[in-house]
mmJSON file of the N, C-alpha and C atoms, coordinates in Angstrom:
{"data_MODEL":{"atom_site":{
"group_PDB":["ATOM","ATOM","ATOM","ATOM","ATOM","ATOM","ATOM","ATOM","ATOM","ATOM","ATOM","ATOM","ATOM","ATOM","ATOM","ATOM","ATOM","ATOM","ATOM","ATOM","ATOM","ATOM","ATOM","ATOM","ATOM","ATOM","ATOM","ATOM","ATOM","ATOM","ATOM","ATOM","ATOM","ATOM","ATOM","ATOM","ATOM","ATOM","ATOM","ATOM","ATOM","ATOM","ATOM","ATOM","ATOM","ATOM","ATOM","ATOM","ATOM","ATOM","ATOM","ATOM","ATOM","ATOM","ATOM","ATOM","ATOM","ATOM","ATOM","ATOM","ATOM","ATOM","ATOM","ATOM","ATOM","ATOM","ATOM","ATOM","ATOM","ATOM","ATOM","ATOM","ATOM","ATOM","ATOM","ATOM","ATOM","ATOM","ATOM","ATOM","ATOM","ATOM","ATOM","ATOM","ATOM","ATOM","ATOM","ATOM","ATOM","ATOM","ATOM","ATOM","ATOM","ATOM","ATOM","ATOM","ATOM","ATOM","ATOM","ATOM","ATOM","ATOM","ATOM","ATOM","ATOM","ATOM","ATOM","ATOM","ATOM","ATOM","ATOM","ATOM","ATOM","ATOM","ATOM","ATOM","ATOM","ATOM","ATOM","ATOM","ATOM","ATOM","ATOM","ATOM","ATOM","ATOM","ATOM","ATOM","ATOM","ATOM","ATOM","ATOM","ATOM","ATOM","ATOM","ATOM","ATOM","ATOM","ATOM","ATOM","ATOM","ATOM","ATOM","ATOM","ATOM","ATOM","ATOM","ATOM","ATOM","ATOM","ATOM","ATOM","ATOM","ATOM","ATOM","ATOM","ATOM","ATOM","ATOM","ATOM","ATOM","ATOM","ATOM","ATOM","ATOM","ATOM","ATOM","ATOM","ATOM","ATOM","ATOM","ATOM","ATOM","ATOM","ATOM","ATOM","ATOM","ATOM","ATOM","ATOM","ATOM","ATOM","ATOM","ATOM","ATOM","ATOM","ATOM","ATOM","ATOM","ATOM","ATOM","ATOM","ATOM","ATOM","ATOM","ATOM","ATOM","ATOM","ATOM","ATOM","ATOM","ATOM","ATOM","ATOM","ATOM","ATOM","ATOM","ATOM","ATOM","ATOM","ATOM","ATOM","ATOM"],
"id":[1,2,3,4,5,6,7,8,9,10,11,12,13,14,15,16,17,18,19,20,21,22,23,24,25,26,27,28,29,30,31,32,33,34,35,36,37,38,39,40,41,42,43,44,45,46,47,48,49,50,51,52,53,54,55,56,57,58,59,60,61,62,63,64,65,66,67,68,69,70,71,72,73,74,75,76,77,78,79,80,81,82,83,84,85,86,87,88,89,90,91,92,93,94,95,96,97,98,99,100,101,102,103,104,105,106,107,108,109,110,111,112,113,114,115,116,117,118,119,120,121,122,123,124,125,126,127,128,129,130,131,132,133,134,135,136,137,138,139,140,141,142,143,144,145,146,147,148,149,150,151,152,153,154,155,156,157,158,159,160,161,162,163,164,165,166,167,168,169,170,171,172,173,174,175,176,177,178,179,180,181,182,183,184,185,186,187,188,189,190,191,192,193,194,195,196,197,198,199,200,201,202,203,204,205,206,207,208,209,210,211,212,213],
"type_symbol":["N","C","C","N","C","C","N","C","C","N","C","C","N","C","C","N","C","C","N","C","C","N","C","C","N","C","C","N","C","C","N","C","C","N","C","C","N","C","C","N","C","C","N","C","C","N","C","C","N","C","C","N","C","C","N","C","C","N","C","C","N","C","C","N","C","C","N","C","C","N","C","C","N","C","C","N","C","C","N","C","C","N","C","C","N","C","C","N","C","C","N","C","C","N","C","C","N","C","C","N","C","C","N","C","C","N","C","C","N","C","C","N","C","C","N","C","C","N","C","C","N","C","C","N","C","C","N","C","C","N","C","C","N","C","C","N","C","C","N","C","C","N","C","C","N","C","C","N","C","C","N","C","C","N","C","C","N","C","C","N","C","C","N","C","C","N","C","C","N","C","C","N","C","C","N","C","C","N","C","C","N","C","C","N","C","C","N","C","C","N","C","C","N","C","C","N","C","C","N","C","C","N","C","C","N","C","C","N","C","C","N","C","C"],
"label_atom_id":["N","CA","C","N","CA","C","N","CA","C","N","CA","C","N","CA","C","N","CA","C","N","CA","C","N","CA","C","N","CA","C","N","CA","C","N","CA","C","N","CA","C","N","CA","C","N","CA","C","N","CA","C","N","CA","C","N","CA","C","N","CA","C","N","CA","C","N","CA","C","N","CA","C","N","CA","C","N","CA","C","N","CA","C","N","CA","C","N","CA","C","N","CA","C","N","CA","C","N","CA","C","N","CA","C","N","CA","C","N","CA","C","N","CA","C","N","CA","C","N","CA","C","N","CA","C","N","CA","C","N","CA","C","N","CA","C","N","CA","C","N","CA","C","N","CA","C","N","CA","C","N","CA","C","N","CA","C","N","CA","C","N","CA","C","N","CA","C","N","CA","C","N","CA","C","N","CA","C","N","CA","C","N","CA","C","N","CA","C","N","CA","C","N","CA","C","N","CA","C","N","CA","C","N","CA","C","N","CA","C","N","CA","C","N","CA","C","N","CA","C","N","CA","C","N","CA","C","N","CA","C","N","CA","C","N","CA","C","N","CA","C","N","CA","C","N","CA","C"],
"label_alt_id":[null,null,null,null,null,null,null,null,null,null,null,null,null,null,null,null,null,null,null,null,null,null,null,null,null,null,null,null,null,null,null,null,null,null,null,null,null,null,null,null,null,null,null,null,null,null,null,null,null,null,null,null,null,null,null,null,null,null,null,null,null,null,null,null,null,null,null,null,null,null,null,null,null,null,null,null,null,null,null,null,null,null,null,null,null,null,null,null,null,null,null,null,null,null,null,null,null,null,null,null,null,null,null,null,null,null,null,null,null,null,null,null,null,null,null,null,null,null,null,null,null,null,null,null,null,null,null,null,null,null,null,null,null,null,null,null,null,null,null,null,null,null,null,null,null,null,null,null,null,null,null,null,null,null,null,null,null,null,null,null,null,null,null,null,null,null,null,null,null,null,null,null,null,null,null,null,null,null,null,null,null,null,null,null,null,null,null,null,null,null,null,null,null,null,null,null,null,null,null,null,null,null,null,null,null,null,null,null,null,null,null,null,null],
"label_comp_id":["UNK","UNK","UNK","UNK","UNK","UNK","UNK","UNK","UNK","UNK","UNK","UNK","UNK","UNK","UNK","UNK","UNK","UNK","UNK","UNK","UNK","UNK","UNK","UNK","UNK","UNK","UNK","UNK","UNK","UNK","UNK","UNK","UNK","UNK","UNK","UNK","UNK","UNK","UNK","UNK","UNK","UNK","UNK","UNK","UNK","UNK","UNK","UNK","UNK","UNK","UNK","UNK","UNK","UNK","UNK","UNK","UNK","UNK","UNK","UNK","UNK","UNK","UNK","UNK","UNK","UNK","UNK","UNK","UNK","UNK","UNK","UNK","UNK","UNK","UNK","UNK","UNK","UNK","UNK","UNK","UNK","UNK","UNK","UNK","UNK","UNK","UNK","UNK","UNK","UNK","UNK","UNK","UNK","UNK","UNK","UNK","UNK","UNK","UNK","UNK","UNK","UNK","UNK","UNK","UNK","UNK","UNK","UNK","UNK","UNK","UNK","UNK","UNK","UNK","UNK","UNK","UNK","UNK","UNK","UNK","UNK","UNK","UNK","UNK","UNK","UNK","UNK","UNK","UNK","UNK","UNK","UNK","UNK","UNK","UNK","UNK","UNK","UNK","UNK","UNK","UNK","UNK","UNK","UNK","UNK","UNK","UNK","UNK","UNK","UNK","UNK","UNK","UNK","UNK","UNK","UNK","UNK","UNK","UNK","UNK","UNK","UNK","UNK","UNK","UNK","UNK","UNK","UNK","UNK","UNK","UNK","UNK","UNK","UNK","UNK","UNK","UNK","UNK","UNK","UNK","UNK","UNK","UNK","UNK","UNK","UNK","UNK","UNK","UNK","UNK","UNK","UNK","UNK","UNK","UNK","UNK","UNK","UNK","UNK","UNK","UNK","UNK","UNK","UNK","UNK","UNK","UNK","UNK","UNK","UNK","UNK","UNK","UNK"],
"label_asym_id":["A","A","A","A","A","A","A","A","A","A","A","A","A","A","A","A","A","A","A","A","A","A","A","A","A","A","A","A","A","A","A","A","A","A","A","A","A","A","A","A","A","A","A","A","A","A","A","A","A","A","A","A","A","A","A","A","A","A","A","A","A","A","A","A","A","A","A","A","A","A","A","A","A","A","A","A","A","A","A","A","A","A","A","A","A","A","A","A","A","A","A","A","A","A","A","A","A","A","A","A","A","A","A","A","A","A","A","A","A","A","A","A","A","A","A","A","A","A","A","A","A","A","A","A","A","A","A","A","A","A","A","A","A","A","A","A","A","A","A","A","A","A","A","A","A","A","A","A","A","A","A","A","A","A","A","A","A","A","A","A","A","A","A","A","A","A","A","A","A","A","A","A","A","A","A","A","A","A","A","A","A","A","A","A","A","A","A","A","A","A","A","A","A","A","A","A","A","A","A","A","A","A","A","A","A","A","A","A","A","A","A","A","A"],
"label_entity_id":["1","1","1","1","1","1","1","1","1","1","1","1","1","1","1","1","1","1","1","1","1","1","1","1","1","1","1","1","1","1","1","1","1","1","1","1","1","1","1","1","1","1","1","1","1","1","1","1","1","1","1","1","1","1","1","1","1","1","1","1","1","1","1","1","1","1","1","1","1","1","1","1","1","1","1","1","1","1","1","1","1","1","1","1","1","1","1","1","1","1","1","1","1","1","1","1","1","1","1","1","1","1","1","1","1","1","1","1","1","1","1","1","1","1","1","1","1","1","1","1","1","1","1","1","1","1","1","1","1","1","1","1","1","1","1","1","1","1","1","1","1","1","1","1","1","1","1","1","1","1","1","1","1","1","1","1","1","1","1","1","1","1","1","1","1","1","1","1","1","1","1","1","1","1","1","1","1","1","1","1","1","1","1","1","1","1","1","1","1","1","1","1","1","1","1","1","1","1","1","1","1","1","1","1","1","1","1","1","1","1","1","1","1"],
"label_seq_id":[1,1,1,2,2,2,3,3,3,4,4,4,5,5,5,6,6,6,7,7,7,8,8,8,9,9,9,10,10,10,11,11,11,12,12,12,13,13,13,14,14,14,15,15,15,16,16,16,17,17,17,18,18,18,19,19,19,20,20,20,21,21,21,22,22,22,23,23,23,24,24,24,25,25,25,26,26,26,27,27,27,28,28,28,29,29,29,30,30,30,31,31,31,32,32,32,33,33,33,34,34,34,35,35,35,36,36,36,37,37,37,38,38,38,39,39,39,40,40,40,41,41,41,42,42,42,43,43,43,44,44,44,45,45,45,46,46,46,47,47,47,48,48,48,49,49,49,50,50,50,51,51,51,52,52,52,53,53,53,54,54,54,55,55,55,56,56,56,57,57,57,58,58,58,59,59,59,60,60,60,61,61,61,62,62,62,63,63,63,64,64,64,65,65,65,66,66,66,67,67,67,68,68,68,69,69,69,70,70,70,71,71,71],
"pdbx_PDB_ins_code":[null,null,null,null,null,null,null,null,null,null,null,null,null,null,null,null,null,null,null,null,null,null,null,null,null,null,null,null,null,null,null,null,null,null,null,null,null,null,null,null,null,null,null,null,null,null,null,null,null,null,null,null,null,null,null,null,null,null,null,null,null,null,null,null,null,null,null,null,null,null,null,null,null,null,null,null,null,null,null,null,null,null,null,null,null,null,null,null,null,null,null,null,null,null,null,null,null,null,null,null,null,null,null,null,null,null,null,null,null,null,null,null,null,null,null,null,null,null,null,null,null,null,null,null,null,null,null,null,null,null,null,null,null,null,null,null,null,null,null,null,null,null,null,null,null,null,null,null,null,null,null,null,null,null,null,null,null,null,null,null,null,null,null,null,null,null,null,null,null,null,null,null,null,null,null,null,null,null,null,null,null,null,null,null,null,null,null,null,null,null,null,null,null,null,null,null,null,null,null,null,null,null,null,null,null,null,null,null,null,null,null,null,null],
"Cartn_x":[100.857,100.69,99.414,98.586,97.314,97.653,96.52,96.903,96.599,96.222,96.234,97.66,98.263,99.122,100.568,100.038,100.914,100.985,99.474,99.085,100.169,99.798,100.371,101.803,102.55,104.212,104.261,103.929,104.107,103.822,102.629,102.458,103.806,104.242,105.638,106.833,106.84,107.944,107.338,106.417,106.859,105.726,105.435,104.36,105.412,106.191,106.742,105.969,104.961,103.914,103.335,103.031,102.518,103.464,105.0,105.843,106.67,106.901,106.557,105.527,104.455,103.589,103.267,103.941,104.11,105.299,106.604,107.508,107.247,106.246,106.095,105.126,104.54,103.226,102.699,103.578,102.966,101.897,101.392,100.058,98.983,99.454,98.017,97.589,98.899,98.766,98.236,98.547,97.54,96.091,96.17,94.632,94.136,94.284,93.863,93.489,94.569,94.135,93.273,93.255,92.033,90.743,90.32,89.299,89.267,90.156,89.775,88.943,89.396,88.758,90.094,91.226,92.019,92.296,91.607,91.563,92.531,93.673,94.759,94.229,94.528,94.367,95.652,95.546,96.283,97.381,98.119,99.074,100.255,98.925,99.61,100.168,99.269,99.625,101.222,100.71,102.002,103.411,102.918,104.397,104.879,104.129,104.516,105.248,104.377,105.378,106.654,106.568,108.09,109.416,108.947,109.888,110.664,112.074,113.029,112.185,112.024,111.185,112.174,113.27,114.42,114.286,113.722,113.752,112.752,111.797,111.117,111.949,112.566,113.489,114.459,115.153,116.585,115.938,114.513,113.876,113.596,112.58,112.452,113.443,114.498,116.041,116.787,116.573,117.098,116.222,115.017,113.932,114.527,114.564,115.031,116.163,117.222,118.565,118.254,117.818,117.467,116.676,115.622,114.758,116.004,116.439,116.901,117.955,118.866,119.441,119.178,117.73,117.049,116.765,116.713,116.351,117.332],
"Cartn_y":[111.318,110.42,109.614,109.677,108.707,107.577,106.437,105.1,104.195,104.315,103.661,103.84,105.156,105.017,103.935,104.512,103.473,102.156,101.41,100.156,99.832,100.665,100.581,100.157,101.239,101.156,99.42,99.197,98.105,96.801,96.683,96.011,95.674,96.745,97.01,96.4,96.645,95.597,94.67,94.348,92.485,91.646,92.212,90.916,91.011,89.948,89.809,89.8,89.403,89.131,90.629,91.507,92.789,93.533,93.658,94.486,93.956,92.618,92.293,92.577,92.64,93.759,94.671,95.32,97.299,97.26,96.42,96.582,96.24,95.806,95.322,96.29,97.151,97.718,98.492,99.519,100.175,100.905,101.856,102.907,101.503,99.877,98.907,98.946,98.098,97.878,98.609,100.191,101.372,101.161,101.258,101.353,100.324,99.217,97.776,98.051,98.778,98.695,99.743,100.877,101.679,100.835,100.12,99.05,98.232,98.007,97.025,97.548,98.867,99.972,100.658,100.12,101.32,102.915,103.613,105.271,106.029,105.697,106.487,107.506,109.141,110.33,109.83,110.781,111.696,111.687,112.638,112.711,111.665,110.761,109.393,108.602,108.697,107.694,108.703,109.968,110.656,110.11,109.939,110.169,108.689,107.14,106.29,105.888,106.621,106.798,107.143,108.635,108.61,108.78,107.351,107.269,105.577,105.862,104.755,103.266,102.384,101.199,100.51,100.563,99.673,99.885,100.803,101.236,100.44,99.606,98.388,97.37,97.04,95.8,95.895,96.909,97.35,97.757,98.258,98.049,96.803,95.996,94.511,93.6,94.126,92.793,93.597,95.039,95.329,94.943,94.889,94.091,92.84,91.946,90.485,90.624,91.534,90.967,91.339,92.522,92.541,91.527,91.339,90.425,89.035,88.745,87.492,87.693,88.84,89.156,89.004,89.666,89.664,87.684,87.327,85.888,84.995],
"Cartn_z":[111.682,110.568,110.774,109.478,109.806,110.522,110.842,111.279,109.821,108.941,107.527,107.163,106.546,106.593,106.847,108.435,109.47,108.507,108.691,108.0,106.428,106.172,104.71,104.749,105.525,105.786,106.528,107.354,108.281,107.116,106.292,105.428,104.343,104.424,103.517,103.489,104.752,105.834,105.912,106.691,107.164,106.511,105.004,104.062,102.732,102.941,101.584,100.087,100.368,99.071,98.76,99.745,99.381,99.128,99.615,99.201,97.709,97.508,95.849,95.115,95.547,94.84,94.508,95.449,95.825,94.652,95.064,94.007,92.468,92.164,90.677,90.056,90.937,90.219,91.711,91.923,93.17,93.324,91.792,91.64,91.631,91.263,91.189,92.4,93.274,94.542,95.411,95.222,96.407,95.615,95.042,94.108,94.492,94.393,95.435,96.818,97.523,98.718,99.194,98.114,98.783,98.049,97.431,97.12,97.871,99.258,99.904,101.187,100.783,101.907,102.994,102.464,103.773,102.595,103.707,103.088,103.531,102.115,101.808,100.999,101.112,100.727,100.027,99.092,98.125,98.004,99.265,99.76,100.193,101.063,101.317,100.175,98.959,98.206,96.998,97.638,96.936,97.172,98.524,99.373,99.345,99.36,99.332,97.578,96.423,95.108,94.944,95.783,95.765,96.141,97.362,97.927,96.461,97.157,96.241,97.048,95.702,95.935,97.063,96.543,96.838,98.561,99.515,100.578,101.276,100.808,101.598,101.898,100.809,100.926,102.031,101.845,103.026,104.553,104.721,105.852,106.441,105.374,105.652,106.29,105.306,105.833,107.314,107.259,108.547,109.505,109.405,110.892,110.851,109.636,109.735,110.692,110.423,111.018,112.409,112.851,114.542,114.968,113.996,115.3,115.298,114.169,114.837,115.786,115.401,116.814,118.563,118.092,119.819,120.01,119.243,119.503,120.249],
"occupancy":[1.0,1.0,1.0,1.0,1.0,1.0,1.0,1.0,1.0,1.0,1.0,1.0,1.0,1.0,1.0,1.0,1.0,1.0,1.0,1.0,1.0,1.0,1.0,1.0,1.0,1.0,1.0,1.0,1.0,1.0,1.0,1.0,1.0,1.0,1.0,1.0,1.0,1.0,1.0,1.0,1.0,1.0,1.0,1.0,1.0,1.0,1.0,1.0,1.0,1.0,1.0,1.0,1.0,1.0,1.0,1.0,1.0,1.0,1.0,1.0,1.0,1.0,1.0,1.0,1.0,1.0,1.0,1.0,1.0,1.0,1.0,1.0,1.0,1.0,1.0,1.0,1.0,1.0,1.0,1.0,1.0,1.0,1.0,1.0,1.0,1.0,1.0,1.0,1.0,1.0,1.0,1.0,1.0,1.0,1.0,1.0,1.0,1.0,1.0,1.0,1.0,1.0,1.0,1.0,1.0,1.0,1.0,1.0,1.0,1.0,1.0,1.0,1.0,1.0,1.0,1.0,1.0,1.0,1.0,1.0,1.0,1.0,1.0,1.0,1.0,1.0,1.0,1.0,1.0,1.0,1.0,1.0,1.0,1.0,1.0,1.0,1.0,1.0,1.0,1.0,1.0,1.0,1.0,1.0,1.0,1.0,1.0,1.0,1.0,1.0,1.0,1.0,1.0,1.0,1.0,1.0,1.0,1.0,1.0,1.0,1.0,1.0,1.0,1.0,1.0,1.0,1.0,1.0,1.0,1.0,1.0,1.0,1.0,1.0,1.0,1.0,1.0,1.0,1.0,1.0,1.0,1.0,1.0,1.0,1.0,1.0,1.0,1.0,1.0,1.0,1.0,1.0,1.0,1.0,1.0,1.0,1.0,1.0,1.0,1.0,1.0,1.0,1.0,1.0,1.0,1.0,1.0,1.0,1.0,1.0,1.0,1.0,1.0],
"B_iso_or_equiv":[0.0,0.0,0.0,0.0,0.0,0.0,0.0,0.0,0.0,0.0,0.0,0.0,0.0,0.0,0.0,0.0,0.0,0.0,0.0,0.0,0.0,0.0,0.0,0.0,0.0,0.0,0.0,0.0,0.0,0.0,0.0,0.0,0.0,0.0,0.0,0.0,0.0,0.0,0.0,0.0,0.0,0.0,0.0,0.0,0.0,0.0,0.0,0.0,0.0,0.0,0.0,0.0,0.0,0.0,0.0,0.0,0.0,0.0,0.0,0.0,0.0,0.0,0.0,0.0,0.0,0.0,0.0,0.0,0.0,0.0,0.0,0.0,0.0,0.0,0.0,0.0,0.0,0.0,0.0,0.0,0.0,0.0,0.0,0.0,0.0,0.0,0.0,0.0,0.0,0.0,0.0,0.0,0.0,0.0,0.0,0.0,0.0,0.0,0.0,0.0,0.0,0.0,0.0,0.0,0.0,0.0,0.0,0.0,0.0,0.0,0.0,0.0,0.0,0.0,0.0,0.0,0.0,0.0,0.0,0.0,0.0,0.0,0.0,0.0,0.0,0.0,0.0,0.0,0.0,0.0,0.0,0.0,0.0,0.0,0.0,0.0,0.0,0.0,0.0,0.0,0.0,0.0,0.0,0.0,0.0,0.0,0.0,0.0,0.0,0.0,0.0,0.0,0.0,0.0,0.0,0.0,0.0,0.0,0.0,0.0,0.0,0.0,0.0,0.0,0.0,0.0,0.0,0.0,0.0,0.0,0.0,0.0,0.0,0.0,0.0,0.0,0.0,0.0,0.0,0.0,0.0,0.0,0.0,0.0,0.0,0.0,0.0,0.0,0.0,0.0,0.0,0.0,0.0,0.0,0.0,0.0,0.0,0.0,0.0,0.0,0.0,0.0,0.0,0.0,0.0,0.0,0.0,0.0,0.0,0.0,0.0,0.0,0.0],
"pdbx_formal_charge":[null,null,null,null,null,null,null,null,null,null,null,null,null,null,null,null,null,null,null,null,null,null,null,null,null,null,null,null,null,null,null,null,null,null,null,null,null,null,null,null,null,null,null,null,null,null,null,null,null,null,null,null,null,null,null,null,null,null,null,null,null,null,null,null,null,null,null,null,null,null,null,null,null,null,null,null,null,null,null,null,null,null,null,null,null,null,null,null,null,null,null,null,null,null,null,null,null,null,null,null,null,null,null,null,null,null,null,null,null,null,null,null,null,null,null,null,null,null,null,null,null,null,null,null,null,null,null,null,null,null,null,null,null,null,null,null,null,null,null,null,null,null,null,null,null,null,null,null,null,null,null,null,null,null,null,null,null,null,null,null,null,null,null,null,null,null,null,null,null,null,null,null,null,null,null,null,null,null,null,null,null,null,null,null,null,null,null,null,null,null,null,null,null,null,null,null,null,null,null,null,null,null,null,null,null,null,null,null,null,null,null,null,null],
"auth_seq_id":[1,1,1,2,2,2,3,3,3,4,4,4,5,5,5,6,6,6,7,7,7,8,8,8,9,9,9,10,10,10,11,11,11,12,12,12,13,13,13,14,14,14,15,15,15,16,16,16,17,17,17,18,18,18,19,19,19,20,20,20,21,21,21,22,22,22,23,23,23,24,24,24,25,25,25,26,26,26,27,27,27,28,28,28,29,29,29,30,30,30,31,31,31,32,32,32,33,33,33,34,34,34,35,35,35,36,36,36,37,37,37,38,38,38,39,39,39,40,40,40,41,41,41,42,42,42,43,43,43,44,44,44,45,45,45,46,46,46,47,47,47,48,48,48,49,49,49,50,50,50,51,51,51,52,52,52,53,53,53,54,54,54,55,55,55,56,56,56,57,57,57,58,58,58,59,59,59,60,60,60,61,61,61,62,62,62,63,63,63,64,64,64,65,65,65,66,66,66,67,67,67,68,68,68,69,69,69,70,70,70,71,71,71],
"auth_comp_id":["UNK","UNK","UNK","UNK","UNK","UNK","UNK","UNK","UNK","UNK","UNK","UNK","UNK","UNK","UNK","UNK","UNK","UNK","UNK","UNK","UNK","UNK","UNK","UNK","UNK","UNK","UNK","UNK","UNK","UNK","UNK","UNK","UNK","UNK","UNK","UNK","UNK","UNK","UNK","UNK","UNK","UNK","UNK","UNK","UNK","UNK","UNK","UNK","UNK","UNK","UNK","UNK","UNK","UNK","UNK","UNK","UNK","UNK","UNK","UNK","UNK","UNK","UNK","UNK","UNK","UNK","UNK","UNK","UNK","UNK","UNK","UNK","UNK","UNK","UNK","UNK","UNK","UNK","UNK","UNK","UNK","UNK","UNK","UNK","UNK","UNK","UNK","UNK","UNK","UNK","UNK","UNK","UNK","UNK","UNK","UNK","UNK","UNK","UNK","UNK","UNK","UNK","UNK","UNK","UNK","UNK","UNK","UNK","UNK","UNK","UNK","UNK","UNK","UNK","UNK","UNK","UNK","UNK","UNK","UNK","UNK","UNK","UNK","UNK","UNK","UNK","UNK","UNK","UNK","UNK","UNK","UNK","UNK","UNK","UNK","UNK","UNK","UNK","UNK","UNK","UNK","UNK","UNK","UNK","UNK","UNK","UNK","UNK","UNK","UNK","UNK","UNK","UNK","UNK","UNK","UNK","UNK","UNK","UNK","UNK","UNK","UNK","UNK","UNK","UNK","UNK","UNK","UNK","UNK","UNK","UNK","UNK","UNK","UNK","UNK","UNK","UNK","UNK","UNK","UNK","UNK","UNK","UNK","UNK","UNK","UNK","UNK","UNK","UNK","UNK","UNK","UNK","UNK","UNK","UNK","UNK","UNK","UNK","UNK","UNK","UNK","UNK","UNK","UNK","UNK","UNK","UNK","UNK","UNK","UNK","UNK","UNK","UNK"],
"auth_asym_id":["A","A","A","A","A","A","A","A","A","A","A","A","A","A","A","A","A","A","A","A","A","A","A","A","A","A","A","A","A","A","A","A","A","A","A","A","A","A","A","A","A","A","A","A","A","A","A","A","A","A","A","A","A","A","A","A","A","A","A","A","A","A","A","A","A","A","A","A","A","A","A","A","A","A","A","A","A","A","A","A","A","A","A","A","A","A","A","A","A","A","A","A","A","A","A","A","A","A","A","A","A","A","A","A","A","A","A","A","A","A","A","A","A","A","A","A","A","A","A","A","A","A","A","A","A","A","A","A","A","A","A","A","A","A","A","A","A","A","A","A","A","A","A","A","A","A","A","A","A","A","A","A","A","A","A","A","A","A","A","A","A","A","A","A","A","A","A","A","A","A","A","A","A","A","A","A","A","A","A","A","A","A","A","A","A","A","A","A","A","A","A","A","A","A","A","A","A","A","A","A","A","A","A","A","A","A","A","A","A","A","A","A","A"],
"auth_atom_id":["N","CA","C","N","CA","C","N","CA","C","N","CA","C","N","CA","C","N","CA","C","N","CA","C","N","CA","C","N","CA","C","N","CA","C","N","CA","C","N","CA","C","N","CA","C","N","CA","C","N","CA","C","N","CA","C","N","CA","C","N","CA","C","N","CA","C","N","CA","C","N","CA","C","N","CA","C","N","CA","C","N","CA","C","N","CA","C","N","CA","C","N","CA","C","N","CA","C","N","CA","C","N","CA","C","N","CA","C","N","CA","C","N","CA","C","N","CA","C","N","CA","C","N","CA","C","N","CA","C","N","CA","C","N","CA","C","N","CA","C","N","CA","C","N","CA","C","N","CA","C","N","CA","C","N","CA","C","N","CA","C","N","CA","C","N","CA","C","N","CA","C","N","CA","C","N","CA","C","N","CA","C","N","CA","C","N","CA","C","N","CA","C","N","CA","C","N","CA","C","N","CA","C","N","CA","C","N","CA","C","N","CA","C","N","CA","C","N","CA","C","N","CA","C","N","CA","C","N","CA","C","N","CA","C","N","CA","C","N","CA","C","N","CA","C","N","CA","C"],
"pdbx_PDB_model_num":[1,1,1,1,1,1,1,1,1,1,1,1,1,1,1,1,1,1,1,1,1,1,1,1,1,1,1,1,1,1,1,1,1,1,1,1,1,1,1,1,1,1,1,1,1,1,1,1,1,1,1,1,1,1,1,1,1,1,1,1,1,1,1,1,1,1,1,1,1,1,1,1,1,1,1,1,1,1,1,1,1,1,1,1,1,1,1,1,1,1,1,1,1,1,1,1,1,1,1,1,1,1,1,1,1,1,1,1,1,1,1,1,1,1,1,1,1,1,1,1,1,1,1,1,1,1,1,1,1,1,1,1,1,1,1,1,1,1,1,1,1,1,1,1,1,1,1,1,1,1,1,1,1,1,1,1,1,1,1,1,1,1,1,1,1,1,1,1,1,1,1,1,1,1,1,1,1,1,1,1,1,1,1,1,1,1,1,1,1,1,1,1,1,1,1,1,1,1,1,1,1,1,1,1,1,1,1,1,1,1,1,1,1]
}}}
């Protein structure tokens, strides 16, 4: 898997403000971020469409509940 990619997913999870953005308007939001310069191909941006939106959120809150676990 690229390391943009990577970027992208990780952004997904733990920036609430970018993954409300991804969720409100996800073709803006990639389109933004390859203008900011991270070079997502094609593919990448295929594969982050279509996956179910709802699958950032239930990632996000499952990191929430471990890390505070480990705490």
């Amino acid at each position: 898997m690229d390391q943009t990619f990577n970027i992208v997913i990780d952004q997904l999870v733990e920036d609430e403000e970018f993954r409300d953005a991804f969720l409100r308007n996800p073709r803006k939001t990639l389109r933004l971020a390859r203008e900011w310069g991270l070079p997502l191909c094609d593919s990448e941006v295929y594969s982050l469409l279509a996956m179910t939106p709802s699958v950032w959120t239930r990632v996000a809150q499952a990191m929430t509940a471990r890390l505070q676990e480990a705490a």
